[in-house]
N, CA, C and O of each residue as an XYZ file, in Angstrom:
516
protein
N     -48.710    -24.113     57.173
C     -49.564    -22.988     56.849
C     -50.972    -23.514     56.565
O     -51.162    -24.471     55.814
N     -52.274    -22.639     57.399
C     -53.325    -23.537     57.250
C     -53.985    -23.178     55.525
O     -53.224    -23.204     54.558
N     -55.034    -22.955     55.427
C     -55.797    -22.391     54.283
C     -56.353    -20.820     54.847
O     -56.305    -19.728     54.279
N     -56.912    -21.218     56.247
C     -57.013    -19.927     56.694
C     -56.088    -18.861     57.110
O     -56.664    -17.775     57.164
N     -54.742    -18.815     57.447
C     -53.495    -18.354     57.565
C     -53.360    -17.669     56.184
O     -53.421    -16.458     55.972
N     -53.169    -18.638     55.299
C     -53.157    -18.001     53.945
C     -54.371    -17.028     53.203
O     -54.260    -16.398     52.151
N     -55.079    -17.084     53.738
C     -56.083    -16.513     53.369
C     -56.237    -14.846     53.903
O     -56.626    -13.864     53.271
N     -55.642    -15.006     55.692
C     -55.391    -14.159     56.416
C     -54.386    -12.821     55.774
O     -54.414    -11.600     55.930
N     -53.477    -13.808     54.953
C     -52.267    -12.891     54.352
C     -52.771    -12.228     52.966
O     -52.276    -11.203     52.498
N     -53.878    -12.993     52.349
C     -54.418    -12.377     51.242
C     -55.248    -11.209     51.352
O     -55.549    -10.364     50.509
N     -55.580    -11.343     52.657
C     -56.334     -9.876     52.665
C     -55.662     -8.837     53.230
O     -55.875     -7.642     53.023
N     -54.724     -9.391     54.058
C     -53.908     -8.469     54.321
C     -52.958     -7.697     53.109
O     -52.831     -6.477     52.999
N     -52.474     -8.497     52.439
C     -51.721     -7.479     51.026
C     -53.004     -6.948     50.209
O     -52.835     -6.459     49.092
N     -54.065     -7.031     50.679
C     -55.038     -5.651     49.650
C     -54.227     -4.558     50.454
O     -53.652     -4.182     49.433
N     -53.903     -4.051     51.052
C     -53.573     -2.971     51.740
C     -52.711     -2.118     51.028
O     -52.763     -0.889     50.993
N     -51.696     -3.070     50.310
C     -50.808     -1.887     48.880
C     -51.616     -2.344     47.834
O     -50.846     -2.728     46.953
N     -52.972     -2.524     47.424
C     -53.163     -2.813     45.966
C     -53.328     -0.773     45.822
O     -53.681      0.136     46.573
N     -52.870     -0.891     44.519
C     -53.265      0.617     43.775
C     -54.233      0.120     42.648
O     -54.240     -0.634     41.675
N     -55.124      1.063     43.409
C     -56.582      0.481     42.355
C     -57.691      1.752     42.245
O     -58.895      1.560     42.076
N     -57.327      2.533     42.319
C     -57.711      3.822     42.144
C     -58.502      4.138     40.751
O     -58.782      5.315     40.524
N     -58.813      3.294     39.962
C     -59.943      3.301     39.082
C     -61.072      2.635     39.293
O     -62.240      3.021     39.341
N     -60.535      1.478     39.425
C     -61.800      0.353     40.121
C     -61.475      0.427     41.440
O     -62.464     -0.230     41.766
N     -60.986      0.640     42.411
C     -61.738      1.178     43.574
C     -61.788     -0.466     44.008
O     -62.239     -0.559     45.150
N     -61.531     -1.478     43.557
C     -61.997     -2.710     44.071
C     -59.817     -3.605     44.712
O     -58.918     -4.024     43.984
N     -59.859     -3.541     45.632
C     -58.289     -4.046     45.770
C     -58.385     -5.306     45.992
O     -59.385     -5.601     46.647
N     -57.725     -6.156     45.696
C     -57.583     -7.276     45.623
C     -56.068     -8.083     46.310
O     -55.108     -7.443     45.881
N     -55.664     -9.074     47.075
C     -54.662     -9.365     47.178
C     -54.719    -10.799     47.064
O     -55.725    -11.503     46.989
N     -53.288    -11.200     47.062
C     -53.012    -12.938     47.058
C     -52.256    -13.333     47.452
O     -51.199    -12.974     46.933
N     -52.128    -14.424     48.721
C     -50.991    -14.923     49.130
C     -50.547    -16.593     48.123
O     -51.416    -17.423     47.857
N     -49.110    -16.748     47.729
C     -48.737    -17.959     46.729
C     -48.317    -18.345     47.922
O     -47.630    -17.538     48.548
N     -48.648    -19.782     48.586
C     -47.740    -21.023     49.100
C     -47.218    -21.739     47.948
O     -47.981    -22.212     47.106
N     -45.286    -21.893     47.830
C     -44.773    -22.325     46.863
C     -44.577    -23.676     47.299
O     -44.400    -23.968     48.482
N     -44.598    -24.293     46.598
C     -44.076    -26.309     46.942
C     -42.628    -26.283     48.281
O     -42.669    -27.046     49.246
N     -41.443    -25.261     48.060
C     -40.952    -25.388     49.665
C     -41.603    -24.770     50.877
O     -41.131    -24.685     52.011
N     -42.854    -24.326     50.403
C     -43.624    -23.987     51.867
C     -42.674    -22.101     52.036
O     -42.609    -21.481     53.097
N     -42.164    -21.677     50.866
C     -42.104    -20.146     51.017
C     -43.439    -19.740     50.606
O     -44.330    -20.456     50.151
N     -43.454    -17.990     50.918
C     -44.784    -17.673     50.577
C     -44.797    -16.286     50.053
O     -44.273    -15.508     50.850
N     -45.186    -15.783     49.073
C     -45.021    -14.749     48.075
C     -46.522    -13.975     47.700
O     -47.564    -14.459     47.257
N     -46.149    -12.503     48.092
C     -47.776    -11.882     48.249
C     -48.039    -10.785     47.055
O     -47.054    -10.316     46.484
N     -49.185    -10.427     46.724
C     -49.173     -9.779     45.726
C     -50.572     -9.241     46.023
O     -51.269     -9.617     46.964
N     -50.905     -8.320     45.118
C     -51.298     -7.363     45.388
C     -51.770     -7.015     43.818
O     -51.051     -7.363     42.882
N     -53.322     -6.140     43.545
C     -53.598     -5.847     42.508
C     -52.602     -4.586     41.809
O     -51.593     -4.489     42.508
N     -52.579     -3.836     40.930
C     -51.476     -2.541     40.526
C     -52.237     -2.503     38.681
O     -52.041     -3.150     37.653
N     -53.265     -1.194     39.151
C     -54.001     -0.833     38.403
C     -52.937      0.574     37.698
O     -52.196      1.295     38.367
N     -53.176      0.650     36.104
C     -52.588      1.958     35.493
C     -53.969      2.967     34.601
O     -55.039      2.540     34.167
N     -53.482      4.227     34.571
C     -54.382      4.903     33.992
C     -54.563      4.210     31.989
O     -55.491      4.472     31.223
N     -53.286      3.308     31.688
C     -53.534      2.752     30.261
C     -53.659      1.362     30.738
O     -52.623      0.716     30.898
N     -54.822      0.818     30.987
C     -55.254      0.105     31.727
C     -55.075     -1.376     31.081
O     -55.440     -2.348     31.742
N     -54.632     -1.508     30.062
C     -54.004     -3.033     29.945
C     -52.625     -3.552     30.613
O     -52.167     -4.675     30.824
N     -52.018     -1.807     30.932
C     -51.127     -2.196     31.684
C     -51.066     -2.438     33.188
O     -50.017     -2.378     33.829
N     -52.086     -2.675     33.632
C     -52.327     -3.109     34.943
C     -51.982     -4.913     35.609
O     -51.803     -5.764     34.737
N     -51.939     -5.204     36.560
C     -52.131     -6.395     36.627
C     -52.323     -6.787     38.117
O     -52.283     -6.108     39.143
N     -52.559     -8.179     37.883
C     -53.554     -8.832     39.204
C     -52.823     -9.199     39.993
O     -51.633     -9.432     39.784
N     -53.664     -9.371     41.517
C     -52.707     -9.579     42.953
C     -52.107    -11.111     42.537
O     -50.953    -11.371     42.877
N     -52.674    -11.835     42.009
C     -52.398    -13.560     41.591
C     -51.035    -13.807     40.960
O     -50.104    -14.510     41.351
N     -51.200    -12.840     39.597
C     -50.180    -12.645     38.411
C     -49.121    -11.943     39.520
O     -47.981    -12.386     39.658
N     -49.503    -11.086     40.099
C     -48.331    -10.043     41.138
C     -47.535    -11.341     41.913
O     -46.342    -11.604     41.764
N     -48.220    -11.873     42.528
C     -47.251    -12.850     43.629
C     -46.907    -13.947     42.601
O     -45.684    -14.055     42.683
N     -47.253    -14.612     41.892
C     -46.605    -15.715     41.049
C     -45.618    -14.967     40.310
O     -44.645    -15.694     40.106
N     -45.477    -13.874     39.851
C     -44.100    -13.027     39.073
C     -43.282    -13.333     39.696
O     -42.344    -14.003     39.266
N     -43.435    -12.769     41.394
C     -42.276    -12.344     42.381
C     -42.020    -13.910     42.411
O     -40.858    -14.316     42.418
N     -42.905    -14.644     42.424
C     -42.213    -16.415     42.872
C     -41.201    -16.780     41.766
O     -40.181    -17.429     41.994
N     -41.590    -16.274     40.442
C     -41.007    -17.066     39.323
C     -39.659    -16.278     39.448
O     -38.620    -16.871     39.158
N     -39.615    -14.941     39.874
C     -38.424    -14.271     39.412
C     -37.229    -14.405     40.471
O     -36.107    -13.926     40.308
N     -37.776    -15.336     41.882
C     -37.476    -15.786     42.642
C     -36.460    -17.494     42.473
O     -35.706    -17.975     43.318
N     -36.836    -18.093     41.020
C     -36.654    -19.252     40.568
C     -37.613    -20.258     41.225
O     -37.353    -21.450     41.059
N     -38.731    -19.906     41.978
C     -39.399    -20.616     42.220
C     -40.341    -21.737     41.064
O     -40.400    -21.259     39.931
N     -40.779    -22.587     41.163
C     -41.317    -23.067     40.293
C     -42.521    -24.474     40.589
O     -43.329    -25.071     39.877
N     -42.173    -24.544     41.754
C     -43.520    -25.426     42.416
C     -44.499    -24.255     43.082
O     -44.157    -23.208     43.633
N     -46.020    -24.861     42.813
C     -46.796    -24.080     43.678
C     -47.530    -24.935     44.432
O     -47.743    -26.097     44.087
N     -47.987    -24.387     45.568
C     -49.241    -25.700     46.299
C     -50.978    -24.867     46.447
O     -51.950    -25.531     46.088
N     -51.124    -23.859     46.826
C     -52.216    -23.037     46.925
C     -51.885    -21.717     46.925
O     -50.768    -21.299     47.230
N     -53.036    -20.878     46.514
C     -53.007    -19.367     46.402
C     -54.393    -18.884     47.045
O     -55.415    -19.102     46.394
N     -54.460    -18.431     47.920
C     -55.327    -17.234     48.053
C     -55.602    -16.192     47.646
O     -54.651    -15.434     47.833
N     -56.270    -15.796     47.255
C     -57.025    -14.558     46.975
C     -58.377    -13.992     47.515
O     -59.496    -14.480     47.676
N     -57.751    -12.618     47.756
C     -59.188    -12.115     48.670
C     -59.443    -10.374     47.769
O     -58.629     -9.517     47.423
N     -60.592    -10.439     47.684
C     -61.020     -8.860     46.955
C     -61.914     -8.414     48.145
O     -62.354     -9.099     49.069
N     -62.086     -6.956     47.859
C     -62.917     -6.243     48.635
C     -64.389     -5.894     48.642
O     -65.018     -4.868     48.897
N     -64.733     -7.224     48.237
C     -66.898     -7.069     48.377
C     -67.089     -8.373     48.920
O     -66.314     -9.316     49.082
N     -68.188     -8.224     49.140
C     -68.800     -9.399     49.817
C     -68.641    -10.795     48.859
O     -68.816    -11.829     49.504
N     -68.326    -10.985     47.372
C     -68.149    -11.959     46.654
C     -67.205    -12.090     46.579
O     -66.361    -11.218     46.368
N     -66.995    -13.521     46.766
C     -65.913    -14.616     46.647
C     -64.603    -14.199     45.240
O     -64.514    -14.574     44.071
N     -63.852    -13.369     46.006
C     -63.022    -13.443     44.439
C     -62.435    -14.503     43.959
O     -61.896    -15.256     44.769
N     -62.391    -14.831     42.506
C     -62.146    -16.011     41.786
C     -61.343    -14.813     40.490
O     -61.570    -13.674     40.083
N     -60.199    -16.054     40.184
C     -58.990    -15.268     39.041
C     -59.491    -14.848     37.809
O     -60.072    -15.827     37.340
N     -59.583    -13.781     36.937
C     -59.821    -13.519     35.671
C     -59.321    -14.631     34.918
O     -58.480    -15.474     35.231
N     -60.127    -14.451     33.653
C     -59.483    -15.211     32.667
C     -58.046    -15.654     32.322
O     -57.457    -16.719     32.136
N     -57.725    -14.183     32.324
C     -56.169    -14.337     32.141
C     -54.959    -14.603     33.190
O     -53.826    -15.018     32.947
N     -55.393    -14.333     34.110
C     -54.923    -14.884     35.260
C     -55.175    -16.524     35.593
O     -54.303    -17.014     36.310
N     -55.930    -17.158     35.293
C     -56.099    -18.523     34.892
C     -55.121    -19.206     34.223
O     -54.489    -20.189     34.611
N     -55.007    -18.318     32.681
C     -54.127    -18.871     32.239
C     -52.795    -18.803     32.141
O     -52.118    -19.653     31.563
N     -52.189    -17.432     32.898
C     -51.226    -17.452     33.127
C     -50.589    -18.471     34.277
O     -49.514    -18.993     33.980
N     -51.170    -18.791     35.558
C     -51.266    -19.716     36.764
C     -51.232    -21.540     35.903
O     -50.387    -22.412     36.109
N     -52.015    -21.590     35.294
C     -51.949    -22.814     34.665
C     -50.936    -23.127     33.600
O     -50.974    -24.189     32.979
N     -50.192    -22.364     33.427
C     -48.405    -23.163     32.580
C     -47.665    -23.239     33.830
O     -47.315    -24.414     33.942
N     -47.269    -22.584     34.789
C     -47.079    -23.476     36.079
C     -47.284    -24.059     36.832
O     -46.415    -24.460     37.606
N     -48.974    -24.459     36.957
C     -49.813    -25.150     37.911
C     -50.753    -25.782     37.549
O     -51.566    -25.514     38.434
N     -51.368    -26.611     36.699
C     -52.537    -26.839     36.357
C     -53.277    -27.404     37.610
O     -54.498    -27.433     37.765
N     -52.511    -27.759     38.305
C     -53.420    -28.621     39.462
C     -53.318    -27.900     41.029
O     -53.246    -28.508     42.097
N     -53.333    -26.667     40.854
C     -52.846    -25.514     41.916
C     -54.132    -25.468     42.667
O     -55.159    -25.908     42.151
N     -54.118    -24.915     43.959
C     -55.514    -24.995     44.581
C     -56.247    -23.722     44.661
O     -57.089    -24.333     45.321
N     -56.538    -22.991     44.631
C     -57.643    -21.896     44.758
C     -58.171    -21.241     45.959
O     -59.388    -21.390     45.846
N     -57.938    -20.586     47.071
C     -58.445    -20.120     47.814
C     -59.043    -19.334     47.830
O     -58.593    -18.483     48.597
N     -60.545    -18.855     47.063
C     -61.608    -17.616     46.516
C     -62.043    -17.354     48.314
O     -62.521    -18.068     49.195
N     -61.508    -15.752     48.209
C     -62.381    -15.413     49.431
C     -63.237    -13.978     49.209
O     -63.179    -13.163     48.288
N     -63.779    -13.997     50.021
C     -64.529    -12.052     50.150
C     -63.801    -11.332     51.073
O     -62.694    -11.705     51.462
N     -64.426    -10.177     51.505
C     -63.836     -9.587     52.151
C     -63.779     -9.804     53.468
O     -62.785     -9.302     53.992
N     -64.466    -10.349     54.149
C     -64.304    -11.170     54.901
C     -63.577    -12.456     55.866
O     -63.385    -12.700     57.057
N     -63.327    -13.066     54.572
C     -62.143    -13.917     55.026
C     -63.376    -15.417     54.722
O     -63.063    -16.601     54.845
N     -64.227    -15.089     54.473
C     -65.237    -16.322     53.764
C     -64.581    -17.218     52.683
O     -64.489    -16.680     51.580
N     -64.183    -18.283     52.773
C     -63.757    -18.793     51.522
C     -64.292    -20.164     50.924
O     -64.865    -21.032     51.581
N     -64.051    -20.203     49.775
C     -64.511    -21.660     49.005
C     -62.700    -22.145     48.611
O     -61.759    -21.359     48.723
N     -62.606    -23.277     48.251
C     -61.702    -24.007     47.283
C     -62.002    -24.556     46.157
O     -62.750    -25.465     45.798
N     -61.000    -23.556     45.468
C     -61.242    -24.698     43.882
C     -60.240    -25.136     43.776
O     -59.360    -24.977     44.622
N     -60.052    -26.023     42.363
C     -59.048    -26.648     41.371
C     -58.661    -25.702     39.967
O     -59.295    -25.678     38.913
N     -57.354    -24.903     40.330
C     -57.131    -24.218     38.808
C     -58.152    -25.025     37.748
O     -59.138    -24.510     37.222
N     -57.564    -26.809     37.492
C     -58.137    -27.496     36.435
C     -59.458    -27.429     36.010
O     -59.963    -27.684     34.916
N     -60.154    -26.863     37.553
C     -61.689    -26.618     37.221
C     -62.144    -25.415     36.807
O     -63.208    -25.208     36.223
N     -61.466    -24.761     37.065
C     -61.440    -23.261     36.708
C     -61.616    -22.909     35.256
O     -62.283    -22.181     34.520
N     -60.441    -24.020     35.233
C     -59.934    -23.463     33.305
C     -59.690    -25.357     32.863
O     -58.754    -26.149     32.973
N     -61.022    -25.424     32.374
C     -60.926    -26.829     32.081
C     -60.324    -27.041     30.717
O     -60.595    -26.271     29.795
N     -59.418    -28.187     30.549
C     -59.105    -28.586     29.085
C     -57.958    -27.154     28.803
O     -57.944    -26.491     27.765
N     -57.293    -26.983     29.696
C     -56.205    -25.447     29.878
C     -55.521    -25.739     28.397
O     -55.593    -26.808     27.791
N     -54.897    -24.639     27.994
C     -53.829    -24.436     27.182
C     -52.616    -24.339     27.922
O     -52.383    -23.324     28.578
N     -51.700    -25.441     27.875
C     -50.135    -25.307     28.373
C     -49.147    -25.522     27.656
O     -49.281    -25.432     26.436
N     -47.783    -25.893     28.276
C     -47.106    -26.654     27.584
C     -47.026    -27.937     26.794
O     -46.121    -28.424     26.116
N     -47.951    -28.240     27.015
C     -48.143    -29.788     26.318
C     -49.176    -29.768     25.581
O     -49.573    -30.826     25.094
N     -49.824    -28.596     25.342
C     -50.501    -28.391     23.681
C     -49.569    -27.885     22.928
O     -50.166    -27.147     22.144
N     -48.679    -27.856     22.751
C     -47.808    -27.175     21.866
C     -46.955    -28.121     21.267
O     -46.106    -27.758     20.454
């Protein structure tokens, strides 16, 4: 699977995000360490903490899957800027990945690579505790 393949699939699952407040959809394809691949999708609510992200969406379905290696994630939102993970989506991704790769794209299919670790430097995980 290339980076661009994956990237391809991240914009393709904006297509079920429900985002009907923000209006902004977002999707993410997870490549897991056996090379399966798990998509997600933003899922916005009118009590809006209960919403959650295309990132958090496909790493759920991986974990609830027993998955537990990751290798890269894409993510693609719908504006011309590079989507990159919320805060909390950072830190949820980093107790299973600190060293996970980042595929920030636009709508487009434009992308950069990061390093979770750079993302969320000096992370809170399992091994602060």
């Amino acid at each position: 699977m290339t980076d661009l393949e994956l990237v391809r699939l991240a914009l393709n699952a904006r297509k079920n995000s429900y985002s009907p407040y923000s209006k902004y959809s977002v999707g993410a394809a997870l490549l897991c360490g056996d090379d399966s691949i798990f998509l997600g999708c933003n899922i916005e609510n009118a009590s809006y903490p209960c919403g959650i992200c295309a990132e958090r969406t496909a790493m759920s379905k991986a974990l609830s899957e027993g998955k537990k290696s990751f290798k890269t994630i894409a993510i693609a939102g719908s504006s011309g800027q590079k989507c990159t993970p919320c805060g909390l989506c950072r830190q949820f991704m980093f107790e299973f990945a600190p060293e996970l790769r980042i595929l920030c794209s636009d709508s487009e299919g434009n992308f950069s690579v990061k390093k979770l670790n750079e993302l969320l430097p000096e992370g809170f995980g399992p091994h602060s505790l």
